[in-house]
MIDOMAR-618639 format. One record per residue (C-alpha): residue number from 1; x, y, z. Coordinates in steps of 0.001 Angstrom, whole numbers, always signed. Example, Ala and Ser with C-alpha at 12.3 -4.5 7.8 and 13.67 -1.06 7.14 Angstrom:
2
1;+12300;-4500;+7800
2;+13670;-1060;+7140
REM end
This chain:
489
1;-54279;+57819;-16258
2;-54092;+60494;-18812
3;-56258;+62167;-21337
4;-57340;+59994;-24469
5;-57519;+61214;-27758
6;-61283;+60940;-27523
7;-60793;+63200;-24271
8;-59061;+65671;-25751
9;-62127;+66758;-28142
10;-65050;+65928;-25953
11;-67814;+68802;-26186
12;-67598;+71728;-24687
13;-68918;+74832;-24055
14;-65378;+76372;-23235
15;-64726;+79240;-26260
16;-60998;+77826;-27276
17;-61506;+80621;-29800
18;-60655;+82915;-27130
19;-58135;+80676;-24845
20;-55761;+77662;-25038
21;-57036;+74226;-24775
22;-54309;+72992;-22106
23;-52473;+74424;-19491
24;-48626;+74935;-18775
25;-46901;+72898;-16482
26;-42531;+73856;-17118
27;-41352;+77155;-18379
28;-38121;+77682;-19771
29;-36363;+81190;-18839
30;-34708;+83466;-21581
31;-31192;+84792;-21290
32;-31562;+88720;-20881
33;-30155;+91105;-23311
34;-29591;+94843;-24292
35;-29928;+96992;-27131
36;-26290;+97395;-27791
37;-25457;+93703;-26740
38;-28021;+92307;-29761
39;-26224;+95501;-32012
40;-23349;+93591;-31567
41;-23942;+90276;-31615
42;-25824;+90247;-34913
43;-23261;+92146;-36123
44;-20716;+89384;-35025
45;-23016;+86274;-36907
46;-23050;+87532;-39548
47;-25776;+89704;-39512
48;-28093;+86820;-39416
49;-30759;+85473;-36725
50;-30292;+82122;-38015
51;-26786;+82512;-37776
52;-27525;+83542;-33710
53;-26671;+81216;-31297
54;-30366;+80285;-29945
55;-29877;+81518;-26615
56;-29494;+84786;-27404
57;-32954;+85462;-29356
58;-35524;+86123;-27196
59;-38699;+84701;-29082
60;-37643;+82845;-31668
61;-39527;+82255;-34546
62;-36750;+81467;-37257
63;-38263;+78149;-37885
64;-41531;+75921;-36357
65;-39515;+73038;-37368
66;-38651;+70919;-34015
67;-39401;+74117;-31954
68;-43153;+72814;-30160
69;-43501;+72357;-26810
70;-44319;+68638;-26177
71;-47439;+67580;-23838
72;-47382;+65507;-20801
73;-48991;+62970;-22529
74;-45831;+63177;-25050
75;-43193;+63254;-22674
76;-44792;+59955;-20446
77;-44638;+58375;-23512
78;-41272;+58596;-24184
79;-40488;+56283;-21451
80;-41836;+53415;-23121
81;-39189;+53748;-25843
82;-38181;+50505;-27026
83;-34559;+50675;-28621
84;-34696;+47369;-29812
85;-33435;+47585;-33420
86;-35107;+45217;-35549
87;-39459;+45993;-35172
88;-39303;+48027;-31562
89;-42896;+48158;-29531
90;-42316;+51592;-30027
91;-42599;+51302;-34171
92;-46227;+49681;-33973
93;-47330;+51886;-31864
94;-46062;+54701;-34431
95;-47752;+52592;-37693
96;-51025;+52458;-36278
97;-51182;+56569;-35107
98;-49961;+57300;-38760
99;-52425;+55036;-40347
100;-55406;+56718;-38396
101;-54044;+59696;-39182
102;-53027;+59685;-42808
103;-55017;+56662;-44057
104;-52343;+55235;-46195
105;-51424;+51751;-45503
106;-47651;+51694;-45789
107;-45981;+53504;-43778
108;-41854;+53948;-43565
109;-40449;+56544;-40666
110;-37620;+58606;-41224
111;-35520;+60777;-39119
112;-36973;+64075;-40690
113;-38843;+65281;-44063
114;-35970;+65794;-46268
115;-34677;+62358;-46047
116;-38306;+60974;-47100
117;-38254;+63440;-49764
118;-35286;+61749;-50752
119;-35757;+58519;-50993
120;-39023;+59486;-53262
121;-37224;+61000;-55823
122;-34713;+58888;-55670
123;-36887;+56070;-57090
124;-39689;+58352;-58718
125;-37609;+61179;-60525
126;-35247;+60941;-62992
127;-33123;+62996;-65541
128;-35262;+65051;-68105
129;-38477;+65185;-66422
130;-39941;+68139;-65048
131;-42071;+68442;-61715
132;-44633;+70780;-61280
133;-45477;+72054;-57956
134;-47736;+75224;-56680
135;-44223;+75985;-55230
136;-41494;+73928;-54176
137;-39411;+73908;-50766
138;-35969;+74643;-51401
139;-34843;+71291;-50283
140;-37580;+69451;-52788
141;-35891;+71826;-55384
142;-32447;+70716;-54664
143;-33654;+66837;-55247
144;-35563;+67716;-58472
145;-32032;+69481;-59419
146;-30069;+66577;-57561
147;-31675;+63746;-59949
148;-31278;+65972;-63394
149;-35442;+66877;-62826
150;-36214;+70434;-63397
151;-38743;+72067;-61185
152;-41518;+74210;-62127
153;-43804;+76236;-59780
154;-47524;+77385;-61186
155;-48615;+79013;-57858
156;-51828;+80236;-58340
157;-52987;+83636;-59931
158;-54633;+84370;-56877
159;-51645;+84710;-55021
160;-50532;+87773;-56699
161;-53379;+89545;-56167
162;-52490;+91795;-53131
163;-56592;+92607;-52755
164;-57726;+88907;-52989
165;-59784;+87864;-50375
166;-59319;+84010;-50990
167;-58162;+81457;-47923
168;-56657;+79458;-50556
169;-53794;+81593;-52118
170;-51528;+78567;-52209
171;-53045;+76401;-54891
172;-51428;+74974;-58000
173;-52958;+77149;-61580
174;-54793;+74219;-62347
175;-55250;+75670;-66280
176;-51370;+75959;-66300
177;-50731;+72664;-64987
178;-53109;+70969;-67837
179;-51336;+73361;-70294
180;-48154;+71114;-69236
181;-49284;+67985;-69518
182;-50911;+68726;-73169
183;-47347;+70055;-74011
184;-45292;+68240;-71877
185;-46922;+65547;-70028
186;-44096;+62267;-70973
187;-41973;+64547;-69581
188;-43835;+65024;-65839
189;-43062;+61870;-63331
190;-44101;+63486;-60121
191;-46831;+66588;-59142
192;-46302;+68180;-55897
193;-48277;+70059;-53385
194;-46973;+71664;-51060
195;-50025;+71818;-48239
196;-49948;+74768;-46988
197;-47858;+76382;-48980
198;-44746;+77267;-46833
199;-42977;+79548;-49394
200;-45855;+81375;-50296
201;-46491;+83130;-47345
202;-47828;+79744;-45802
203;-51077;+80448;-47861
204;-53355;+77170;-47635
205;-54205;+74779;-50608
206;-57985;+73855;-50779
207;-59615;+70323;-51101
208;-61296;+71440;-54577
209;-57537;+72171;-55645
210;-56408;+69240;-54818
211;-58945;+66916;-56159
212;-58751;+68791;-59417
213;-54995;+67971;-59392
214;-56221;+64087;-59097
215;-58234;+64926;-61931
216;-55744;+66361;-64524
217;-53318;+63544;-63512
218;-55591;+60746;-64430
219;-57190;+62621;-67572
220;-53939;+63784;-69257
221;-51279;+61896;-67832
222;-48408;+60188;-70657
223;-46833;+58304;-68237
224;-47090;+56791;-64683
225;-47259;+60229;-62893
226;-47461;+60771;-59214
227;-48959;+62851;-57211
228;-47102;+63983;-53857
229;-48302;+65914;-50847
230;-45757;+67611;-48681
231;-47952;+67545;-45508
232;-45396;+68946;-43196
233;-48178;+71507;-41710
234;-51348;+69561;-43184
235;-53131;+70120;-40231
236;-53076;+73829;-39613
237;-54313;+73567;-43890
238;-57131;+71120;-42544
239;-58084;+73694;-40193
240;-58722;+76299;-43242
241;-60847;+73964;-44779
242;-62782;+73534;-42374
243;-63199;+77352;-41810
244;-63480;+78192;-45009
245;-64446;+75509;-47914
246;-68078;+75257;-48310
247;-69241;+71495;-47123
248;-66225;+70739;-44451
249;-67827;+73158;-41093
250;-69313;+69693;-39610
251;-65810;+67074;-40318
252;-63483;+67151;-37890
253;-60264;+68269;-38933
254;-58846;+64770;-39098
255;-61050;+63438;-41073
256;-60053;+66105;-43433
257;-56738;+65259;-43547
258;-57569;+61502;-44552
259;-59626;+62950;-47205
260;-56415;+65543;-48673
261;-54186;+62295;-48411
262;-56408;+59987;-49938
263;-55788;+62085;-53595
264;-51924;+61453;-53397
265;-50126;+58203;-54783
266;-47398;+59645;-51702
267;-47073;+61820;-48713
268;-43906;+63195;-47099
269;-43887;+64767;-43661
270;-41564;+66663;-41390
271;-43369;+65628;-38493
272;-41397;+68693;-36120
273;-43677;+70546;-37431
274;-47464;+69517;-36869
275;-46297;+66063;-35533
276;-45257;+68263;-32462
277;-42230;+66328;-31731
278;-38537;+67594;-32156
279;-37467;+65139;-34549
280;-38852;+62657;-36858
281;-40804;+62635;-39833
282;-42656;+59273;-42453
283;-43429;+58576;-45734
284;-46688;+56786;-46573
285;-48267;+55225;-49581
286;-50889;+52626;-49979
287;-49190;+50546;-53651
288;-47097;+47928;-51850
289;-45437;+47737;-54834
290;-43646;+51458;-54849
291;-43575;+50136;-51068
292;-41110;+48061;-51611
293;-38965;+50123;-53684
294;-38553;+52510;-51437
295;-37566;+50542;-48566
296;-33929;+49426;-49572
297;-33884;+53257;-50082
298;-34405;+54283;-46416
299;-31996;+51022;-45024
300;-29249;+52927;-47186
301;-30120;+56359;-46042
302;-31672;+56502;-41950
303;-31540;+52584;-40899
304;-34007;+50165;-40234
305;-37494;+50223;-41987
306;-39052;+50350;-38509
307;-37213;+53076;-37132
308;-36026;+55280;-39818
309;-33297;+56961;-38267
310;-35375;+57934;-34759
311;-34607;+56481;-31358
312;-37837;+54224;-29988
313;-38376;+57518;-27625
314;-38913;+59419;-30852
315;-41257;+57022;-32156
316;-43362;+57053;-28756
317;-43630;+60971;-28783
318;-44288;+61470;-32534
319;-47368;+58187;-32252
320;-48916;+60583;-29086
321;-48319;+64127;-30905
322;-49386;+63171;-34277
323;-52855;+63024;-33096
324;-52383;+65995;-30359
325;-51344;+68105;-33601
326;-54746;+67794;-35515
327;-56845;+67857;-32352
328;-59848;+70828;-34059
329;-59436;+72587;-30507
330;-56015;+72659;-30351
331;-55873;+74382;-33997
332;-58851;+76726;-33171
333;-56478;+77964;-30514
334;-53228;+77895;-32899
335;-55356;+79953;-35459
336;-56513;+82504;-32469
337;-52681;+83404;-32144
338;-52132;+83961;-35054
339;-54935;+86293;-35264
340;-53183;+88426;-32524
341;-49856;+88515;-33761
342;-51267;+89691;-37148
343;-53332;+91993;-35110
344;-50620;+93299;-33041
345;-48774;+94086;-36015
346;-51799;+95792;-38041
347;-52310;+98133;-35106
348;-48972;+99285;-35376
349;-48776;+99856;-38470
350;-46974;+97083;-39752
351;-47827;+95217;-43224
352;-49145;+92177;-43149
353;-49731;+89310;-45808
354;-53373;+88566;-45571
355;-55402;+86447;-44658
356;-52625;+85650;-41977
357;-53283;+81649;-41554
358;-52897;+79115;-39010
359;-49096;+78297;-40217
360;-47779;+81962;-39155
361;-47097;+85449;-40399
362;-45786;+87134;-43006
363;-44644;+90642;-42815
364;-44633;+92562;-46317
365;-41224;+94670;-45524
366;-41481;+95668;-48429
367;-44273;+97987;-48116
368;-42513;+98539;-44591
369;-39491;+99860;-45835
370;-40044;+101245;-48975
371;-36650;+102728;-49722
372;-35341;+99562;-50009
373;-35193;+98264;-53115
374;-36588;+94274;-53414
375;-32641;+93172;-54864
376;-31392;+95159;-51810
377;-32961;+92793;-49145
378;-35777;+94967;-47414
379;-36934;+91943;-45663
380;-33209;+91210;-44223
381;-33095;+94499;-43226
382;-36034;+94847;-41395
383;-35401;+91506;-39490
384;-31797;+92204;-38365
385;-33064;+95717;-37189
386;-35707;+93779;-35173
387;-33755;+91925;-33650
388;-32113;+94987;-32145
389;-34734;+96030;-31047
390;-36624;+93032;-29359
391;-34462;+90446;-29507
392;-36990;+88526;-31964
393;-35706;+86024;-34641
394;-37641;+86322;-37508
395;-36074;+84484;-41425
396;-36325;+86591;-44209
397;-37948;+85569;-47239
398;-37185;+88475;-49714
399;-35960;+88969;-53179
400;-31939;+88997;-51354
401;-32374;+85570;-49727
402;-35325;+83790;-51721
403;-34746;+85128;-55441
404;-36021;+82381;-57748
405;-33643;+80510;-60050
406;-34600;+80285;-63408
407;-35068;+76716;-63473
408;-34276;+75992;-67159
409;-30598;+77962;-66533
410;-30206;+77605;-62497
411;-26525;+78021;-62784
412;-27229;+81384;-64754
413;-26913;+84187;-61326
414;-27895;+87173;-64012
415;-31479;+85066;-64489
416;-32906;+84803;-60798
417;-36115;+86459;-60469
418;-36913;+88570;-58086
419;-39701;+87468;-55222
420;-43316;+88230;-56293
421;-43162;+90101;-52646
422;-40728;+91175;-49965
423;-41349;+89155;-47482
424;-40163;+88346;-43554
425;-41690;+84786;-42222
426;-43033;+84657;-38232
427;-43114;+80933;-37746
428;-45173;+80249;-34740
429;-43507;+77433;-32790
430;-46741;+75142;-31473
431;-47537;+76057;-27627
432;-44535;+77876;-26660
433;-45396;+81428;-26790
434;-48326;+83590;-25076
435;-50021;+86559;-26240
436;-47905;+89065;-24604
437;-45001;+87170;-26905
438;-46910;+88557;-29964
439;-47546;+91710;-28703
440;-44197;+92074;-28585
441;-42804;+91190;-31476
442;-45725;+93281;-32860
443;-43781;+95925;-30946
444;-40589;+95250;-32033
445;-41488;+95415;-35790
446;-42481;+98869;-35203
447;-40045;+100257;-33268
448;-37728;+99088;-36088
449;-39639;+100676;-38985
450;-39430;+103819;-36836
451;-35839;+104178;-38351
452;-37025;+104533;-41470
453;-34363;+105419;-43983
454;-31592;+104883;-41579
455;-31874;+101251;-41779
456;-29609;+99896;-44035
457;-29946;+98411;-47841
458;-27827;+95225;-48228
459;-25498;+93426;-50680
460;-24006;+89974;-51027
461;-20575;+90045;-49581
462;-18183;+88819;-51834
463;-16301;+85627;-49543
464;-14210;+82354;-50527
465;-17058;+79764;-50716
466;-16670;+77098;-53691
467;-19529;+77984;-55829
468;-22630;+75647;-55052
469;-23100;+72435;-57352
470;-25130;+72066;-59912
471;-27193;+69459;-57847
472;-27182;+71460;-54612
473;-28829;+74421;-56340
474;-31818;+75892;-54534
475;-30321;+75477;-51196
476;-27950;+78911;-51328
477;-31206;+80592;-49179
478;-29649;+78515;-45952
479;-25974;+80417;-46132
480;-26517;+84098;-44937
481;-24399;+86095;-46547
482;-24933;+89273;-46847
483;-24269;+92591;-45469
484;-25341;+95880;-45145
485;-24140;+98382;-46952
486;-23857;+100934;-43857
487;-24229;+99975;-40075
488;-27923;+99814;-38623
489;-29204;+102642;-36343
REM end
């Protein structure tokens, strides 16, 4: 019989602060490389670890989107899959996990988070309004731009402050927000947070930030305005709050999670990310009303209401992981890793974004390759010579890949700001890496900013694409290309 839920966090005096919670039971072996073989191989994808086909990167931390290791309880589960079409065993098992989990009553599954997100704006957003968020995904960008919306980030002042000490860099400006609704609040249908806040150096969003976003809804709201989590990684959040928020040490982190979802009129999820699972995702409300709105919206989009787009096998392993994923030993443990990677990295010298949270890392290459100037791609640069030299995928999040459209004039090229800081994201992908992992990469980073000057700036290379579309804009950051502008060391 396997572990329960209940189980899983029974007391101990183990210290998961200083080892995993579970054990490993199949490993999966890496294709070896060399030096010159990743030299040219990058060079041949376009200079791009993204681009890489996945089995040559040797720790791969591009994305912790469908990239966790799934448990044995997971895996057993999956063989109860029900593919019936119509209301599968598998979907009530699914509806009653979320439900525990999120607290929201209505729940509709589908295959990942972008197609939630879109059947939300579909019905919620229109043309002319604006949508305020502490900073949007590029996907949640390209609906606002998709349905005529324009979207506005407030991120925090805190955020910008390279010697602030908060855990909670990635809340809204809560002054700016009520600024817009005085000026422009007919024009605001939706509020989004983004929990934690994945563009933003994963920084977490506090409970006080986002009840005071409840707040300023109800108070100055001109309109029916909604309020919409993106809880794609609400879990790792719920473990900063916990940390870190005065009043939250004794709640488990689950409970915390109800309590972040119960502000929100809707909540989107990518569920390959803290759902554990390699596909899948929901969207949950509790008005039965906006319920039924969106549900000829998902028929049209990822099938059935009950399955969403996911096979019953999916719906058996996200039910199981969903809980496995906000399990307050299991993220004691997820934050401990973290804590090594960032200190593997300090000790060698290598910037890091801080306070390095329980989502990933964040290398600053731009204090890590100063030569490099921000519209030049330090972050690329650094990455691609990284690769080289470990064979680690990391995605770059500098001014070269993740320059800011003005949002008023996105079509305008000569208006896109550069990032507030050069930056290179370390997902961690849940349970799949050990310590020695980090070290390494740790390792690689360094051995890379050894080259100093010699590493190449870069430039966008000038190719035959058809310009994006007005309503794909904010998704250029997933085509890589650029080049640099002489060969890496």
């Amino acid at each position: 019989m396997r572990i329960s839920d209940q189980e899983m966090l029974a007391p101990s005096d183990i210290p998961y602060s200083l080892t995993p919670p579970y054990r490993v039971k199949t490993v999966e072996y890496t294709r070896p490389t060399t030096r010159d073989q990743r030299k040219q191989l990058i060079k041949e994808y376009n200079w791009s670890a993204p681009n890489l086909p996945a089995e040559y990167v040797y720790i791969n931390m591009v994305t912790d989107s469908g990239t966790s290791a799934m448990s044995d309880r997971q895996w057993s589960a999956m063989m109860l899959g029900d593919e019936s079409y119509f209301n599968c065993k598998s979907w009530y098992e699914l509806k009653e996990s979320l439900q525990k989990f999120s607290g929201m009553e209505y729940i509709i599954p589908s295959h990942q988070g972008r197609s939630g997100e879109t059947i939300l704006y579909e019905v919620l957003v229109g043309k002319g309004d604006i949508v305020p968020s502490n900073c949007h995904f590029t996907t949640t960008r390209a609906h606002c731009y998709h349905r005529g919306a324009e979207p506005i980030d407030i991120t925090c002042p805190e955020y910008y402050d390279e010697n602030n000490n908060s855990w909670f860099k990635g809340n809204i400006d809560i002054e700016a927000l009520k600024k817009l609704f005085i000026e422009q609040g007919e024009k605001i249908s939706v509020v989004e947070l983004v929990v934690p806040n994945n563009l933003c150096a994963g920084q977490p969003v506090s409970m006080k930030n986002i009840r005071e976003v409840r707040q300023v809804i109800d108070k100055y709201k001109k309109r029916d305005t909604k309020f919409f989590l993106d809880i794609a990684r609400i879990s790792e959040n719920a473990w900063i709050i916990k940390k870190y928020e005065e009043g939250y040490g004794h709640k488990a982190c689950i409970d915390i999670v109800r309590e972040m979802c119960s502000y929100a009129d809707a909540i989107h999820m990518s569920a390959k990310k803290a759902g554990l699972v390699n596909m899948g995702g929901f969207v949950a409300v509790n008005d039965k009303t906006l319920y039924q709105r969106l549900q000829p919206k998902i028929i049209k989009y990822d099938g059935f209401l009950t399955y969403g787009g996911m096979s019953g096998r999916d719906l058996e392993a996200l039910a199981v992981g969903i809980i496995e994923g906000v399990n307050d030993y299991y993220l004691e443990d997820k934050q401990r890793q973290c804590d090594v990677f960032a200190k593997a990295c300090t000790s060698r010298g290598v910037a890091v974004f801080n306070p390095a949270c329980t989502l990933g890392i964040w290398i600053n290459a731009g204090k890590c390759l100063p030569h490099i100037k921000p519209q030049e791609g330090p972050g690329t640069a650094l990455a691609v010579q990284a690769y080289i030299e470990g064979g680690v995928g990391l995605t770059s999040m500098d001014s070269l890949h993740r320059g800011r459209e003005d949002s008023s004039d996105p079509l305008n090229t000569a208006k896109i700001q550069l990032a507030p800081y050069e930056l290179i994201r370390c997902a961690i992908p849940r349970r799949v890496y050990t310590d020695a992992h980090y070290e390494w990469c740790g390792e690689a980073l360094a051995k890379a900013m050894e080259w100093g000057e010699k590493i190449p700036p870069y430039r966008r290379q000038v190719l035959d694409r058809p310009p994006i579309e007005y309503s794909d804009i904010g998704l250029r950051a997933f085509f890589d290309e650029y080049e640099p502008i002489f060969d890496h060391p």
